[in-house]
C-alpha positions in Angstrom: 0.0 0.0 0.0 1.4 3.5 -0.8 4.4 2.0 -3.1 4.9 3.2 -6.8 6.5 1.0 -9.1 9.6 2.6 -10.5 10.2 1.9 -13.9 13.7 2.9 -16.0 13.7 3.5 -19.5 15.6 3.0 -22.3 17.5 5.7 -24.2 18.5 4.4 -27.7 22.4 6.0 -28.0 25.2 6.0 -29.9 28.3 4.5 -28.4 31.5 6.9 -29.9 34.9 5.9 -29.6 37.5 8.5 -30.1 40.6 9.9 -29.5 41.0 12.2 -26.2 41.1 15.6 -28.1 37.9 14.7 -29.5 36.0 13.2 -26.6 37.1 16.4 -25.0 35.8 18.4 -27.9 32.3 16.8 -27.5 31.7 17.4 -24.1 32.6 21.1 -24.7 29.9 21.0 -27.4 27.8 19.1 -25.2 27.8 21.7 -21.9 26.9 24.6 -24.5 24.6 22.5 -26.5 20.5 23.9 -26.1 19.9 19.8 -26.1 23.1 17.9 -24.5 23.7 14.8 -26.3 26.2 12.9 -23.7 24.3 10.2 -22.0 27.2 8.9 -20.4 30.8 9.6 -19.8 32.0 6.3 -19.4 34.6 7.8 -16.9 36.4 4.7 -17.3 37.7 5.4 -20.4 38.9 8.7 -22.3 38.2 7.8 -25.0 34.6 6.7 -25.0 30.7 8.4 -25.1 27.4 7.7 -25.3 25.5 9.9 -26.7 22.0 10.0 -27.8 20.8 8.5 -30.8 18.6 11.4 -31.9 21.1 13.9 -31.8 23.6 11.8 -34.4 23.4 14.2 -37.2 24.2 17.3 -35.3 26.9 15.7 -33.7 28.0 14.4 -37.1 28.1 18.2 -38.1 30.2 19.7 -35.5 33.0 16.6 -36.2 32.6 17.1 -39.7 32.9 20.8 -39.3 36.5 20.6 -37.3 38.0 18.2 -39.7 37.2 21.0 -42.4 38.4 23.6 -40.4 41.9 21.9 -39.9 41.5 20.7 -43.8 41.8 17.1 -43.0 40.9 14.5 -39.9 43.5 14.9 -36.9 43.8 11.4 -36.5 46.0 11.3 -39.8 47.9 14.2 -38.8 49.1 12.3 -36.1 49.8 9.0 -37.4 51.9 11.0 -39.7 54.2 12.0 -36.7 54.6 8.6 -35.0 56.9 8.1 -38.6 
């Protein structure tokens, strides 16, 4: 008597796995963002997010929108140093 059943739900995301720079980049976008897309952290790893499904094209956007900023994706600038 008196108890509610508490019930979760289910958030469709998008698991992202990235370099540091980048993760950090995201969560920058993410605190400034009118709708945050993080769902999780994953403070295990720096290199990981979770972000929400329904917000993949504007986060698609803003990566694509670096890369073309810098000309080219930073990832292959820096495998081009480890030579």
């Amino acid at each position: 008597v008196g108890r509610r059943a508490c019930m979760s739900q289910a958030i469709g995301g998008i698991f992202i796995d990235c370099d540091p720079p980048l993760r950090q980049y995201l969560l920058h976008l993410n605190a400034e963002a009118k709708v945050p897309f993080v769902v999780d952290k994953l403070a295990s790893s720096d290199r990981q997010l979770f972000i929400n499904a329904s917000q993949r094209e504007f986060v698609d956007r803003k990566i694509s929108e670096l890369y073309d900023k810098y000309g080219k994706d930073p990832r292959d600038a820096a495998e081009g140093q480890k030579k």
